[in-house]
BAZAVEX-764914 format. One record per residue (C-alpha): residue in three letters; x, y, z. Coordinates in steps of 0.001 Angstrom, whole numbers, plus 524288, in hexadecimal, padded with zeros to 5 digits. Layout:
BEGIN
ALAXYZ;...
***
This chain:
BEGIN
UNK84D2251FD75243D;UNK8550B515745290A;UNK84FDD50A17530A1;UNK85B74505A453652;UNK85C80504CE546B9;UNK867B850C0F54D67;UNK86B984FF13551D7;UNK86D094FADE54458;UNK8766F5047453D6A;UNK8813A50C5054204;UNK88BC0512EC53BAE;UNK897A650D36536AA;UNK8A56C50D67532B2;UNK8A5935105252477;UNK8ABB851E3E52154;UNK8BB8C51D1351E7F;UNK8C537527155223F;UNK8C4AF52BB151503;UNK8B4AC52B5D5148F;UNK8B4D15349651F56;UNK8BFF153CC451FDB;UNK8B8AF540D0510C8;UNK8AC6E542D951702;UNK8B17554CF4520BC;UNK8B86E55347516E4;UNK8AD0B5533850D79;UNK8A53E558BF51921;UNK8AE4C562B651D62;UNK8B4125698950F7E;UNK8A66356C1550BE7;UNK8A099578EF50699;UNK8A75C58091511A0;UNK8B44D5830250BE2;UNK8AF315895A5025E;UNK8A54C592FE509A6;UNK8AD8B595B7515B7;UNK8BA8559AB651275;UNK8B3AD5A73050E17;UNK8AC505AAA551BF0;UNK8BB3E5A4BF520AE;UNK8C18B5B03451ABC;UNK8B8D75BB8A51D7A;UNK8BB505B84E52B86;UNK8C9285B74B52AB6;UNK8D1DD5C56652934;UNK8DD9E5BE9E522B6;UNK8E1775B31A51893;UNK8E9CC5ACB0520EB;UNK8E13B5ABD852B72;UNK8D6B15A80452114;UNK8E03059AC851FC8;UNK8E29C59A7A52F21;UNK8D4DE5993D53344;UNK8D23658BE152A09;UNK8E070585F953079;UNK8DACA589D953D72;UNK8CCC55830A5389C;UNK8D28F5766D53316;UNK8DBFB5742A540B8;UNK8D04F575E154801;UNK8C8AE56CC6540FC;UNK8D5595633A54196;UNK8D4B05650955197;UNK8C6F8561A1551C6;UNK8C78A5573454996;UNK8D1E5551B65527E;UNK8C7985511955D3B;UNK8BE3B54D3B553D4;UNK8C60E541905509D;UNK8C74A53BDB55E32;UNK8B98253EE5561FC;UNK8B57753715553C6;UNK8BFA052C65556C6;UNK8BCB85287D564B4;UNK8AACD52A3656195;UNK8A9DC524D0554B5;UNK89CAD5277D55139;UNK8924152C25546E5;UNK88CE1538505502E;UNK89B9553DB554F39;UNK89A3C548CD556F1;UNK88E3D546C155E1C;UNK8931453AA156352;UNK89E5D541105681B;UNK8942754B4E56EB3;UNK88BA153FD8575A2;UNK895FB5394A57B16;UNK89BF754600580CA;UNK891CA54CB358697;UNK88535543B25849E;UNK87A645433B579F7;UNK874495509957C4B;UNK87F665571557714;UNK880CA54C6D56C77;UNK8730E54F2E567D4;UNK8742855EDA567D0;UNK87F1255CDA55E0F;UNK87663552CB5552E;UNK86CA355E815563D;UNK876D55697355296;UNK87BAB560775491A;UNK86EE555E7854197;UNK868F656AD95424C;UNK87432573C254117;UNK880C356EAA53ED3;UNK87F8D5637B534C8;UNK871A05678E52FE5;UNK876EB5749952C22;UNK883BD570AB52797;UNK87DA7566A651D8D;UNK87362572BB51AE4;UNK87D2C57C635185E;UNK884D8572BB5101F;UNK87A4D5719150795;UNK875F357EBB50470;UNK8847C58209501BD;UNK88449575F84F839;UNK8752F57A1B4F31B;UNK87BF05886C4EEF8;UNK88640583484E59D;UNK87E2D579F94DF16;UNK872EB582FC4DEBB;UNK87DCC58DB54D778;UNK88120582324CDCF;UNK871C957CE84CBF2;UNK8699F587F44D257;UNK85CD4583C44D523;UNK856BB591584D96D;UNK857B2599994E803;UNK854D058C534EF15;UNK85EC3584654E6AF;UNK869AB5844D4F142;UNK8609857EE64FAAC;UNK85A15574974F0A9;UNK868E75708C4F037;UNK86BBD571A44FE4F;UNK85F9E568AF5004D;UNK8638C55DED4F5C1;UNK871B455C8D4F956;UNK86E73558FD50615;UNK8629954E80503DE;UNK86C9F549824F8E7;UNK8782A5475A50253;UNK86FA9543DB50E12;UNK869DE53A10504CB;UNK87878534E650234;UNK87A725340750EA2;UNK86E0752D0051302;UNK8709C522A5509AA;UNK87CC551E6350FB5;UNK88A055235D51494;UNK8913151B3C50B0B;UNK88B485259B5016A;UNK88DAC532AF5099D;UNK89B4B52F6350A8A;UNK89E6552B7E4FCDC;UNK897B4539814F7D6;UNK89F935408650113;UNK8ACD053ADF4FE18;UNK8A85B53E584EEDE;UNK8A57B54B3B4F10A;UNK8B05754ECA4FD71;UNK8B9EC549774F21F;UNK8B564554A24E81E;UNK8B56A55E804F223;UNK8C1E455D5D4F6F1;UNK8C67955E9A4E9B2;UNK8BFCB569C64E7AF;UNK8C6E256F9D4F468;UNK8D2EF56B944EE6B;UNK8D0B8570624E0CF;UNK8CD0857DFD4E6E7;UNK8DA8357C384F101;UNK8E28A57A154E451;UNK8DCBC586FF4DBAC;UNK8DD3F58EFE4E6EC;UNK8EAE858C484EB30;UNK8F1A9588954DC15;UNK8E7CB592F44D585;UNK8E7105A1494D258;UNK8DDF35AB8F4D22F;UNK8DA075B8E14D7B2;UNK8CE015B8C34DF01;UNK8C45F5C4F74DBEF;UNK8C5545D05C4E58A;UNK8BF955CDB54F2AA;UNK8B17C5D5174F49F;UNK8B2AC5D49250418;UNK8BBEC5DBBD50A91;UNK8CB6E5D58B50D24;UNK8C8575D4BF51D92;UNK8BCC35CEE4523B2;UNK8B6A35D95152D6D;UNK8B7C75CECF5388C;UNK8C08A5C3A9538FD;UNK8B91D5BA295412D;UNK8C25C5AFAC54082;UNK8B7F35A811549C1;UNK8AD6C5A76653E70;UNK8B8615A4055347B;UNK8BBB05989453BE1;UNK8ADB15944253D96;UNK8AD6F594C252F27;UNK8BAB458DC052DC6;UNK8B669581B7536AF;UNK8A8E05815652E48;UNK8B1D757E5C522C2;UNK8B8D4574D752BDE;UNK8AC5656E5F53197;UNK8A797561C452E15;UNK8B4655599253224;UNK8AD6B55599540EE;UNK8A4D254ED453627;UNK8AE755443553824;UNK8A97854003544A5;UNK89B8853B0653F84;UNK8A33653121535BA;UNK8A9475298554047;UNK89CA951F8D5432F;UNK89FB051C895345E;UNK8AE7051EB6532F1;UNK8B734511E3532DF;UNK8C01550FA553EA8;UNK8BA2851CED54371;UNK8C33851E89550A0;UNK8CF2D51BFC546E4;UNK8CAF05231C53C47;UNK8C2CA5303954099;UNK8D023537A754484;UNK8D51F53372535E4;UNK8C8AD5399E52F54;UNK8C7415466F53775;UNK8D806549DB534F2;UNK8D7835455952747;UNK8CAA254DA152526;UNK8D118559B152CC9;UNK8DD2555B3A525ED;UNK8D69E55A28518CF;UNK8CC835645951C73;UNK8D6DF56BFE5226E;UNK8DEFA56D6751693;UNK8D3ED56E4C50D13;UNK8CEA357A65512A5;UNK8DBB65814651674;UNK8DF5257F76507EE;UNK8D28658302502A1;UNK8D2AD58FE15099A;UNK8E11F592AA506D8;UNK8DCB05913C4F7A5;UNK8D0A0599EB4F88D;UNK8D9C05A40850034;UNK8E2FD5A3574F6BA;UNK8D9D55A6BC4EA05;UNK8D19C5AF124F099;UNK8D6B95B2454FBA6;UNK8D0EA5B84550A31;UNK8C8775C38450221;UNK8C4065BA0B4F87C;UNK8C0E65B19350274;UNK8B8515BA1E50902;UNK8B0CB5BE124FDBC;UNK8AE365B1604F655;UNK8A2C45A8AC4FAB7;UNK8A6BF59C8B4F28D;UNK8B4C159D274F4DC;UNK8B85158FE24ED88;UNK8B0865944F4E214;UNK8B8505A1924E23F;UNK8C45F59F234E43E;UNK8C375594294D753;UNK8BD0059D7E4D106;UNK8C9635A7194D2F5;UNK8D2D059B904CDF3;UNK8C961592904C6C3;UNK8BF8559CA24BE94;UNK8B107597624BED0;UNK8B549588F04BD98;UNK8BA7258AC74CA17;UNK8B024590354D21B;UNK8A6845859D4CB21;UNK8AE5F57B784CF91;UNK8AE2057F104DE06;UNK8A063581454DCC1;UNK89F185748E4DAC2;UNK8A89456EC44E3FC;UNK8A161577CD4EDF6;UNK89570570C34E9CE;UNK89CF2562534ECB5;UNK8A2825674A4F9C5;UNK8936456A764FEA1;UNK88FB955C334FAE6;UNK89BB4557554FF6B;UNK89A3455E3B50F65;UNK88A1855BED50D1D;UNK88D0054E7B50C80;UNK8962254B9E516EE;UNK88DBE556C6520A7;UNK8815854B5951D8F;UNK8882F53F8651E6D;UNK88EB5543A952CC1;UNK8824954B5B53198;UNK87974540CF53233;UNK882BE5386C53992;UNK87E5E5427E54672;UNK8715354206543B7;UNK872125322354409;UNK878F5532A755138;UNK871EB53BEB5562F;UNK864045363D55567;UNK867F152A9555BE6;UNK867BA5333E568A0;UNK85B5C5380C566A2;UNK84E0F5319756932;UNK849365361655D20;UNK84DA05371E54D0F;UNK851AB5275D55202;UNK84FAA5261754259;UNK85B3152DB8540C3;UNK86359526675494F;UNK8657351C84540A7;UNK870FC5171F53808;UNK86D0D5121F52B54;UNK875D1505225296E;UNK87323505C651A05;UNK8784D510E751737;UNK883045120C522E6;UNK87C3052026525F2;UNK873E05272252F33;UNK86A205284452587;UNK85DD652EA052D20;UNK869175392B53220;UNK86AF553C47524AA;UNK85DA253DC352245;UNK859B6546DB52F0D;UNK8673F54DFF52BDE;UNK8628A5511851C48;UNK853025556F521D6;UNK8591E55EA752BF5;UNK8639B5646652112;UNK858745665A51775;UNK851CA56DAB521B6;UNK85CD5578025234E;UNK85EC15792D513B1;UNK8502757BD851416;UNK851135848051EDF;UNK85D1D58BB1516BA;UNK8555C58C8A50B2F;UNK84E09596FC5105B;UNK856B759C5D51A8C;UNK8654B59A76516C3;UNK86F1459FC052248;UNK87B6459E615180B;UNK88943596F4519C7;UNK88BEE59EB652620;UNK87E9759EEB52C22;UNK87F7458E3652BEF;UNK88D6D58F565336F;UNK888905988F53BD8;UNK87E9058F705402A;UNK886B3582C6540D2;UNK893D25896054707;UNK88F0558BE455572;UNK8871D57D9A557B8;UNK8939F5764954FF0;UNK89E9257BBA55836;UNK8987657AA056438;UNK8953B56ACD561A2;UNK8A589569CA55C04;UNK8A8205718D568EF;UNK89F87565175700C;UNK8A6A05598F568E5;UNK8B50B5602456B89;UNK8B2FD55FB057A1F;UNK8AD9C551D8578C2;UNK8BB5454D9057680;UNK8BFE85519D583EB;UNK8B1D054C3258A18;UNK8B2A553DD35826A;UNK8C1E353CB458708;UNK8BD615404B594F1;UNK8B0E55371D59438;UNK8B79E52BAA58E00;UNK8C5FA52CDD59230;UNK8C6E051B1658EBE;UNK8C44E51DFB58161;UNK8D07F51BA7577D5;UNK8D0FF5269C56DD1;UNK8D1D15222A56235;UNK8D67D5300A55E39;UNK8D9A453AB75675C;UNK8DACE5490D562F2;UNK8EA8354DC95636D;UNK8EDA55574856F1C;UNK8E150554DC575D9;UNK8DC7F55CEE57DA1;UNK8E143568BE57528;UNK8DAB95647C5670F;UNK8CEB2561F056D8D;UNK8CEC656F61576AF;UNK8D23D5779056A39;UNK8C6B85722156130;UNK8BDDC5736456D5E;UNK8C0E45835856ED4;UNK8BF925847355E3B;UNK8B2B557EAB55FC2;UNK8B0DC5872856BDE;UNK8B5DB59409563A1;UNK8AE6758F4C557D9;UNK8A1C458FAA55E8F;UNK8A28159CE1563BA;UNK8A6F35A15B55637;UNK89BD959AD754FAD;UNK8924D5A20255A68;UNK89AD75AF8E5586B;UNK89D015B22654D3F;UNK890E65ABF154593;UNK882425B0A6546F3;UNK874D75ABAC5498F;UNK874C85A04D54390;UNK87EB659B9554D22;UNK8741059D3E558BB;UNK86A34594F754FD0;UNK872B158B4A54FF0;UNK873AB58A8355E64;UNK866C958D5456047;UNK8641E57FE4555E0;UNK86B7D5795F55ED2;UNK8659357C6156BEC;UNK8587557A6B56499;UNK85D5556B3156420;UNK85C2B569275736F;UNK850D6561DB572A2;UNK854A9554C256BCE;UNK85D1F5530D57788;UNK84E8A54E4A57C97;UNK8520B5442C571F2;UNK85CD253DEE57754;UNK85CD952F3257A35;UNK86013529C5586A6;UNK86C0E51EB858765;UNK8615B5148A58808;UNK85B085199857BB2;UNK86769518645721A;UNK865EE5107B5665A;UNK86FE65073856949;UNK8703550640577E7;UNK875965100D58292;UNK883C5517B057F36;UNK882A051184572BD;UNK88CAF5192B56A5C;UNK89118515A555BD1;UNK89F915191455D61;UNK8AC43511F955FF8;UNK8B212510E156D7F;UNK8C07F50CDE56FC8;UNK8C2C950BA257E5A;UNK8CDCC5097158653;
***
């Protein structure tokens, strides 16, 4: 633990374009890609529409990181989107995220992560029925530990292993597309019996999420008003035509049938080109892409709870910025305790892939729905400020990703099960640290202190 005063140590400029535009990719083209297109495809009736549905995903996630990117540009800041939350509607709201955040959204995300990461290593080194979770367990006091030691350190691992995975992507882009092959006979029948194209797209903007990432970089990004629009396009359009390509290949070898029947489609589809070699390779590059989103989930997670404790009259230990390292270190370490709690709690009670988005969807759309009407409340509340970026054909962009995130909450209540409703119910069990809240008088550094940037006219 850090000794370090609030006053002392604060964030600063030190990520590049380039530093974080590979971090958000590294985040977002994690193990997703290649779990998703499968549960993609049994909820889709046709190929074409199969293809459709991850062009409709990637220009939604280009309109919201549009907003994203004036929201980032005009509040700098390390709390990303839960300082975009406080100063729209107040603290209270602010701290329910931090509380979503940590105990379902970020938590779970680093949990799931893990275990996905513990069951391909535990299939190359098996260390008996609790191997996956011995895994799960070590990866993430290993890149927590990374991460505690400094940010200079997160970042350089991630642009390492973000590097190898996008090759991967490509490498699998370039068999399935140049390649040849006939996949084996589908076991599941040609037509899903419902085509809910709702839970296909809740599956499609998993695969997709991670790029809102972004905003928690800007207390550390370089010219961050200037540059935060660069590294949220730049990340988009690579993300966008990294997926659309990937799934175009895996169509292509193994197409919609295959699709639906294949729970490692990367490993498949190589195997249908490649022979063993092939699906041993993606094995492994499935293996980098879990380190390579585990690490960039840790290294932005903590960044919340950081922010978040300096509301708060208690965890004021956390609330600190360690100047030696350049990171919030006692974040990373309340982040890593409350992610080995879920593992452990997974150990013996493991919901599965779908169970984990089931949880997260309902709590994460309805925050994204919260930060895309912020726009419209921040230009209303501070109509002096000069934009440094403003979002093209506003108010349209903004009003269309408000009413996806509208539509993708009540698909991720709809069509999902119970484990939505615990996730609710997690995060109405969080009303009591609003009893926690400082007053103006109390803030570390004086009243409406804010780390962030302000250009006014």
């Amino acid at each position: 633990m850090t000794d370090h005063s609030p006053n002392q140590a604060r964030p600063q400029p030190q990520l590049s374009v380039f530093d974080a535009v590979t971090i958000v990719v590294g985040l977002v083209v994690g193990i997703g890609i290649f779990r998703t297109p499968s549960i993609v495809a049994a909820n889709v009736a046709y190929e074409w529409l199969f293809i459709l549905v991850w062009i409709v995903g990637g220009l939604i996630t280009l309109v919201g990181a549009l907003c994203y990117a004036e929201l980032s540009a005009a509040h700098p800041h390390a709390g990303g989107e839960y300082h975009f939350l406080s100063r729209a509607y107040g603290r209270s709201v602010a701290m329910m995220f931090g509380w979503a955040r940590c105990t379902v959204i970020q938590t779970g995300a680093i949990a799931v992560v893990a275990f996905m990461l513990g069951d391909y290593v535990a299939q190359i080194v098996p260390l008996g029925p609790h191997g996956p979770s011995i895994y799960a367990a070590v990866s993430v006091i290993v890149l927590t530990g990374v991460n505690f030691i400094g940010t200079t350190e997160g970042k350089n691992l991630q642009i390492i292993v973000t590097f190898i995975e996008v090759a991967a992507v490509a490498a699998i882009i370039l068999f399935g597309l140049l390649g040849s092959g006939q996949a084996p006979p589908a076991t599941q029948p040609a037509t899903p019996e419902t085509a809910a194209l709702g839970m296909a797209m809740i599956f499609v903007l998993l695969t997709y999420g991670g790029w809102n990432e972004a905003a928690y970089l800007t207390g550390e990004l370089k010219d961050a008003p200037r540059n935060i629009a660069k590294v949220l396009m730049l990340g988009t359009l690579i993300l966008v035509t990294l997926y659309v390509l990937t799934n175009l290949a895996l169509l292509s070898i193994l197409g919609l049938d295959g699709l639906r029947a294949s729970n490692a489609v990367a490993a498949d589809m190589m195997y249908v080109v490649a022979g063993e070699p092939g699906r041993v390779a993606v094995s492994l590059a499935i293996i980098v892409a879990a380190i390579s989103t585990l690490n960039a989930t840790i290294f932005t997670g903590a960044r919340v709870f950081y922010v978040m404790a300096r509301d708060m009259t208690i965890l004021r230990w956390v609330a600190i910025w360690d100047s030696r390292g350049k990171t919030p270190a006692n974040g990373q370490i309340l982040q890593g305790v409350i992610a080995l709690a879920l593992i452990a709690m997974g150990a013996i009670t493991r919901d599965g892939f779908k169970a984990m988005v089931d949880y997260t969807a309902p709590v994460f759309w309805a925050f994204m729905l919260l930060v895309g009407l912020s726009l419209f409340v921040l230009r209303w509340r501070h109509p002096e400020r000069i934009l440094p970026y403003k979002v093209p054909l506003y108010p349209i962009t903004p009003i269309l990703f408000c009413l996806t995130c509208l539509y993708m909450f009540y698909a991720s209540v709809a069509y999902t099960g119970v484990a939505a409703l615990i996730g609710l119910a997690v995060l109405a069990a969080g009303a009591p640290i609003l009893l926690f809240r400082v007053r103006d008088d109390q803030e570390p550094d004086g009243p409406k202190a804010q780390t962030e940037i302000t250009v006014l006219k």
